[in-house]
C-alpha positions in Angstrom: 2.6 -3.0 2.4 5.8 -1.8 3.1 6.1 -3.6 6.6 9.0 -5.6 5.7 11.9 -3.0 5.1 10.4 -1.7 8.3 10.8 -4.6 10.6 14.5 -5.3 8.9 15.4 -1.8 9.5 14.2 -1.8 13.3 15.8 -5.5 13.9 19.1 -4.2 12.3 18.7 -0.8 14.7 18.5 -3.0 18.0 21.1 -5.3 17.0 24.8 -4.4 17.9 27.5 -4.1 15.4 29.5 -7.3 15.1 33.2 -6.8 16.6 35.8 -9.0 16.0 35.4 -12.5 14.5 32.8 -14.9 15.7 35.4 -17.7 16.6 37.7 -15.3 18.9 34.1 -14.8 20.9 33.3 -18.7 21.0 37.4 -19.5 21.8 36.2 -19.1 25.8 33.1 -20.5 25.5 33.7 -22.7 28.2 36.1 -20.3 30.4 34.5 -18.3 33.3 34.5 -14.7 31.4 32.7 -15.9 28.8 29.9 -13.3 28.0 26.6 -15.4 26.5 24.5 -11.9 26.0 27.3 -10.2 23.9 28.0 -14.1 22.1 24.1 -13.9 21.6 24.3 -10.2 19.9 27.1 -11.5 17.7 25.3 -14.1 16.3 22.6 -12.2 16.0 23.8 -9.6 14.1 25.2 -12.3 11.7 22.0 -13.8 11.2 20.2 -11.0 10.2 23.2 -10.1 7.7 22.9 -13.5 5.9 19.0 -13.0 5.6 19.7 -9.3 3.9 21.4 -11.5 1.4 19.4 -14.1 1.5 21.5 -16.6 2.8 18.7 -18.3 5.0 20.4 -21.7 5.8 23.3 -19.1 7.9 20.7 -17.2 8.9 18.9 -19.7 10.8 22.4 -21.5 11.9 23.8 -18.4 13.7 19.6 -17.4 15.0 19.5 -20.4 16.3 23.2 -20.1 18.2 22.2 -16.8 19.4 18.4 -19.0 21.3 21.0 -21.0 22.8 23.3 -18.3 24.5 20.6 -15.7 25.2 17.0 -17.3 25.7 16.1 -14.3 27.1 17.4 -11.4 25.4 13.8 -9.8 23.9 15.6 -9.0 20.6 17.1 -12.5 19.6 13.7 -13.5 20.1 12.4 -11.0 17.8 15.0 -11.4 15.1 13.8 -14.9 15.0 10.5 -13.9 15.0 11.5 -12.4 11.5 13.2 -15.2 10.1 10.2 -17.4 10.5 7.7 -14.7 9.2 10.0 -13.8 6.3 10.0 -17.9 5.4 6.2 -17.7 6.2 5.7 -20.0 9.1 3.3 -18.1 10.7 3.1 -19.8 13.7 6.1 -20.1 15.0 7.1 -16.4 13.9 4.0 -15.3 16.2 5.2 -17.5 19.0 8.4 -15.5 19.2 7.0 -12.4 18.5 4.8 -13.4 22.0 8.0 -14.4 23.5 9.2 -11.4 22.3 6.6 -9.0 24.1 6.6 -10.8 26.9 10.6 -9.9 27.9 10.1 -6.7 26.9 6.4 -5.8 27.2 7.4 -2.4 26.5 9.4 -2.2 23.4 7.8 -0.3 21.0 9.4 -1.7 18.0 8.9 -5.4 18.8 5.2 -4.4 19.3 5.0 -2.0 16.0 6.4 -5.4 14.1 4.0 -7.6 15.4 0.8 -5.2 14.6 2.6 -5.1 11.0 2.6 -9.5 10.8 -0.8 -9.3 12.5 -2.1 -7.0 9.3 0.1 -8.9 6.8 -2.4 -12.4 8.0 -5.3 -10.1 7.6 -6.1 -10.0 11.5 -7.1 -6.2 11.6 -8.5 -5.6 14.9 -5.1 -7.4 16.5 -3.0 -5.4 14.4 -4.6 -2.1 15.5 -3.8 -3.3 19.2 -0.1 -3.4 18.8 -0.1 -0.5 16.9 -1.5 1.5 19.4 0.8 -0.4 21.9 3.9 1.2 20.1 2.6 4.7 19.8 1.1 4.7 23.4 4.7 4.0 24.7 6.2 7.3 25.4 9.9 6.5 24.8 8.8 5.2 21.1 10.2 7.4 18.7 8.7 6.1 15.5 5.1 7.3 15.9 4.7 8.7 12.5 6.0 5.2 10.9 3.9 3.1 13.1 0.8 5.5 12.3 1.3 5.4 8.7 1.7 1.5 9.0 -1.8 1.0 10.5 -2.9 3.5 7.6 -1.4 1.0 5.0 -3.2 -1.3 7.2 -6.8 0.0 7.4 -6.7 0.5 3.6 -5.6 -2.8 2.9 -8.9 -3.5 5.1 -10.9 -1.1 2.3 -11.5 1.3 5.5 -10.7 4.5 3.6 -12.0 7.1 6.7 -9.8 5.8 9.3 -6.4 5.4 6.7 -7.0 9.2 6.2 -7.2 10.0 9.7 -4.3 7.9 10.0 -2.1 8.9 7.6 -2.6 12.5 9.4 -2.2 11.8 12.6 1.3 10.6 10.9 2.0 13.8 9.4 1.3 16.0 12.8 4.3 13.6 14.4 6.5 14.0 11.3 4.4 17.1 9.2 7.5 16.8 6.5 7.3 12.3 5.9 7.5 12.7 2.2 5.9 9.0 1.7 3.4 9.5 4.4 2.0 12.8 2.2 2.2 11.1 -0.7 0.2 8.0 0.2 -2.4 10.5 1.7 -2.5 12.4 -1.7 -3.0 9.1 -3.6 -5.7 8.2 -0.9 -7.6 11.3 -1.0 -7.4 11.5 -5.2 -9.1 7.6 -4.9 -11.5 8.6 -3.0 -12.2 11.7 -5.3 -11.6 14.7 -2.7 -9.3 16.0 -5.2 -9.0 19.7 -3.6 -7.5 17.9 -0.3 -5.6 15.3 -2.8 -4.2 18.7 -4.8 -3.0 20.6 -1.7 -1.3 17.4 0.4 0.6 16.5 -3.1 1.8 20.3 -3.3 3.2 19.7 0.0 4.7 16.3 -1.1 6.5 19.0 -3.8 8.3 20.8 -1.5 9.5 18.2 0.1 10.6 15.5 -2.4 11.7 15.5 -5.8 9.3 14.7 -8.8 9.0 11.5 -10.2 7.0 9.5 -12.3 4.4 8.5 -9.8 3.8 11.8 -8.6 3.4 13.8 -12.5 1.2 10.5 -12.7 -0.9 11.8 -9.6 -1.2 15.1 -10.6 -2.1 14.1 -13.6 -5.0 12.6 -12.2 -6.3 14.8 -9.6 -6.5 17.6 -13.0 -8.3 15.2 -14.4 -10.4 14.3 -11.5 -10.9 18.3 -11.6 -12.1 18.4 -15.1 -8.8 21.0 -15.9 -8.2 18.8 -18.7 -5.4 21.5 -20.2 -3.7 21.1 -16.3 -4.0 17.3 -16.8 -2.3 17.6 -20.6 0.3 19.6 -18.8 1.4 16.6 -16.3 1.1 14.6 -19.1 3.8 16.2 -21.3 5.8 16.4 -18.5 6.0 12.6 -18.0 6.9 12.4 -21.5 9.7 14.8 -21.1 11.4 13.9 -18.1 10.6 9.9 -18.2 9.8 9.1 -21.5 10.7 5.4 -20.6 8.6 5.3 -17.5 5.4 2.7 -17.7 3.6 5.6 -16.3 4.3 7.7 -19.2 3.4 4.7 -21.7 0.0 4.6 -19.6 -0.4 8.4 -19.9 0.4 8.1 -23.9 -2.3 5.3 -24.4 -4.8 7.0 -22.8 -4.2 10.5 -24.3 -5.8 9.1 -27.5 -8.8 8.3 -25.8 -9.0 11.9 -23.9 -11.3 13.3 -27.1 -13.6 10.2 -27.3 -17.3 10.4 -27.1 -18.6 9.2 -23.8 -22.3 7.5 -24.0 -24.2 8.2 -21.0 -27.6 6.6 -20.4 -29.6 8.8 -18.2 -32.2 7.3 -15.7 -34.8 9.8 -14.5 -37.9 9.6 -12.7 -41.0 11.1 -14.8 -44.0 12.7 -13.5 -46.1 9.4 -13.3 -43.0 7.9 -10.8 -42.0 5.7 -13.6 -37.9 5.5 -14.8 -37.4 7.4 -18.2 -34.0 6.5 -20.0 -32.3 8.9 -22.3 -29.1 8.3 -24.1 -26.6 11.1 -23.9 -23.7 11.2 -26.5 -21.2 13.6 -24.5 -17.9 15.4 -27.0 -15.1 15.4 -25.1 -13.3 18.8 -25.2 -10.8 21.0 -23.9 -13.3 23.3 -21.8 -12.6 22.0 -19.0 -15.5 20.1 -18.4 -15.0 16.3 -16.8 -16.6 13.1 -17.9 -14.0 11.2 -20.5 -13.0 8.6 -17.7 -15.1 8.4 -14.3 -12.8 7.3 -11.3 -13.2 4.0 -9.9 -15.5 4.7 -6.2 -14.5 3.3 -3.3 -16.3 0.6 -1.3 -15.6 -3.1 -1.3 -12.8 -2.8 -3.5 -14.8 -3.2 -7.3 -16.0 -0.3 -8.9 -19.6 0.4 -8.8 -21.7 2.7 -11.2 -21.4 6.1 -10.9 -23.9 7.8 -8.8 -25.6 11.6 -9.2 -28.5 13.7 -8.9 -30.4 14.7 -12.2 -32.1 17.9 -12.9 -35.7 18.0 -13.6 -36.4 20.7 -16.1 -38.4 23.7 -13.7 -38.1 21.7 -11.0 -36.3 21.7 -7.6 -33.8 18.6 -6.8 -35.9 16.3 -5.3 -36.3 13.2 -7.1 -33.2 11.1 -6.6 -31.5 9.3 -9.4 -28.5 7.2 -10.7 -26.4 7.3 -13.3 -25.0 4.3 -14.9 -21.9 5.1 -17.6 -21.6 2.7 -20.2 -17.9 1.3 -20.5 -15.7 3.0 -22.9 -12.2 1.9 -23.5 -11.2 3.8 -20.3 -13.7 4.1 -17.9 -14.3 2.1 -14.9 -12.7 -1.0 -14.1 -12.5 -4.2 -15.6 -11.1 -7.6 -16.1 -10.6 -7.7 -20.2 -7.2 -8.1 -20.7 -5.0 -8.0 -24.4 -2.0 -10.1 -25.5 -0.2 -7.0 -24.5 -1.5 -6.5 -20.8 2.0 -8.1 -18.2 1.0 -11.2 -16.5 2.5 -10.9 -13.5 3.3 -7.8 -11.5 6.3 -7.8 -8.3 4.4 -6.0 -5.5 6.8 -3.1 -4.5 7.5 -1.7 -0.8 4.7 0.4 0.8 2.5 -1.5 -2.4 -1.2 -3.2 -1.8 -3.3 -5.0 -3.3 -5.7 -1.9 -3.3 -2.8 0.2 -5.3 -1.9 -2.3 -7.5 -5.9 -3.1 -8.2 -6.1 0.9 -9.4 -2.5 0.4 -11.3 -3.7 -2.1 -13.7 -7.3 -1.8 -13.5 -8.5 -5.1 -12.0 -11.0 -5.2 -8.9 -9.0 -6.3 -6.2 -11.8 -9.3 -5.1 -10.5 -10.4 -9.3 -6.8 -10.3 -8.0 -7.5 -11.7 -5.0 -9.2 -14.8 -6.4 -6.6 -15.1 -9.1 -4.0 -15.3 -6.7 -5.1 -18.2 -4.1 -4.8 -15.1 -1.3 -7.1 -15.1 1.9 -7.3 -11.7 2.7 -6.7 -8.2 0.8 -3.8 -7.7 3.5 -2.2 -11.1 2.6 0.8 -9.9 0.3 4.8 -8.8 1.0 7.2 -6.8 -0.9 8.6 -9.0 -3.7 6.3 -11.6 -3.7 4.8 -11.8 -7.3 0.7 -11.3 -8.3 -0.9 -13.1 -11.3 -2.6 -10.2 -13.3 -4.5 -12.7 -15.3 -6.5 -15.8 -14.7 -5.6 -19.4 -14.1 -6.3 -20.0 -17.7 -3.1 -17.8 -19.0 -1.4 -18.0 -16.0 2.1 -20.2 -17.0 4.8 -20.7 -15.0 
């Protein structure tokens, strides 16, 4: 979700830079000017440089150094903290994130870090707490990220009303966060509000330069409009600009499908209360007109079938009704997969299972099952997703 290059960044910030070589500060260990805070920092600093490159055995060596010098410097205990989350030992990284919190009850980033493990184990609720703990702190200055975290958070939770709220209480502490607007954009197209999706990602524009993913959202909100000559537009510019972009290879498979016929069974209720069923067979056009590929709905995380009111000839709206679309090739979401669908997919920063469940078209209860994982919120940058099931999954 993004949390990780967060907490790294904020570790790094509080650590000191290293000066001078670790053995000239250990060379008076024993004498009476020895400093065991600064000793501490040093190896501090060095252990969170050896797990930026991955060196974990020197990471832990020169962590567990620093414990010795400085029990009781807050931010040893913290980088520790993030050793034993990143090597997921859950437990003992909470414990020092508790050790953590209590030296420095009132360090925003320690507490912004923690709601971001507490989300990453799927424990909501506790994650909002710290959260708010970090933003209610008035010498934290990192409001916006720590809103926009428990965003990430609430979505990964499927609770789409309080991400949105979220996300903007993010943008009125930083009204310029270029991934904050565009999270909000992508949020608000997936929930189809695709006037509010249109106008954040316009303000994404001024701010940030385009990119694949963004021609690929506004691509979609046209589409989501029904200004199927808009949408085109996007389209061509993804082929222009990035024509070796997956995106634009997405875009190019669909665009063959844009003029298919979509078959629409229609349930209505007749004038004796019972259901009448008529089959519509829809052209697709350039008019304008929406309907060649219905966006997935948001509730538990699967699509559902599409929902409307029908029209009674004469009559006022009144009777309630549903409409169900048959699949096409493109519409709705699915589990069929083809010898050319990718197998695994590397889950990005700022990436959930929720965004990568739209990405590739799987529900995200199909992902979650295919990948052994507990909760929706239960995945880390790099960490790598089956996209098919245990039966073509091969190592």
């Amino acid at each position: 979700m993004g949390f990780k290059q967060s907490v790294r960044a904020t570790i790094a910030g509080a650590s000191l830079l290293i000066v001078g070589c670790v053995s000239s500060s250990q060379s008076g260990i024993n004498s009476a000017d020895f400093d065991a805070e600064e000793a501490a920092r040093t190896r501090m600093s060095l252990g969170l440089t050896y797990l930026q490159n991955n060196n974990y055995t020197q990471a832990k060596r020169n962590l567990d150094k620093a414990i010795a010098f400085d029990p009781r410097s807050a931010d040893v205990q913290y980088a520790m903290a993030y050793y034993y989350q990143l090597v997921g030992e859950n437990q003992r990284a909470e414990s020092y994130y508790e050790s953590a919190l209590d030296l420095e009850p009132n360090n925003g980033d320690i507490a912004n870090s923690f709601g971001a493990f507490k989300c990453q184990n799927g424990q909501y609720e506790s994650a909002k707490d710290f959260f708010l703990q970090a933003i209610d702190n008035r010498s934290y200055s990192n409001a916006a990220q720590t809103y926009e975290n428990l965003a990430l958070c609430a979505q990964s939770q499927n609770n789409m009303s309080d991400a949105i709220d979220y996300f903007k209480s993010a943008l009125k502490h930083q009204p310029t966060r270029a991934k904050t607007l565009f999270l909000l954009s992508e949020l608000y197209a997936a929930t189809e509000q695709w006037q509010d999706a249109k106008s954040t990602l316009r303000r994404y524009e001024r701010v940030a330069k385009v990119s694949p993913d963004s021609l690929w959202l506004a691509f979609e909100i046209a589409k989501g409009e029904g200004d199927k000559a808009t949408a085109k537009g996007y389209g061509d510019m993804l082929i222009s600009l990035f024509p070796d972009s997956t995106l634009t290879k997405r875009y190019l498979a669909q665009r063959s499908q844009l003029d298919a016929k979509v078959i629409k069974t229609v349930k209505s209720v007749g004038k004796d209360n019972t259901f009448e069923q008529t089959v519509l067979v829809v052209e697709s056009s350039d008019d304008g007109q929406k309907g060649d590929e219905p966006a997935p709905e948001i509730t538990s995380g699967e699509a559902v079938s599409e929902t409307a009111s029908a029209l009674r000839a004469g009559e006022d709206i009144q009777n309630k009704t549903a409409v169900e679309t048959t699949k096409s090739e493109s519409s709705g979401k699915s589990d069929d997969l083809t010898a050319q669908s990718p197998k695994i997919h590397v889950v990005k920063p700022a990436e959930n299972l929720y965004r990568i469940s739209l990405l590739y078209n799987i529900r995200m209860a199909t992902l979650q099952k295919w990948n052994n994982l507990e909760n929706t919120g239960a995945i880390i940058a790099g960490q790598k997703l089956w996209l098919v099931p245990p039966s073509m999954q091969e190592e």
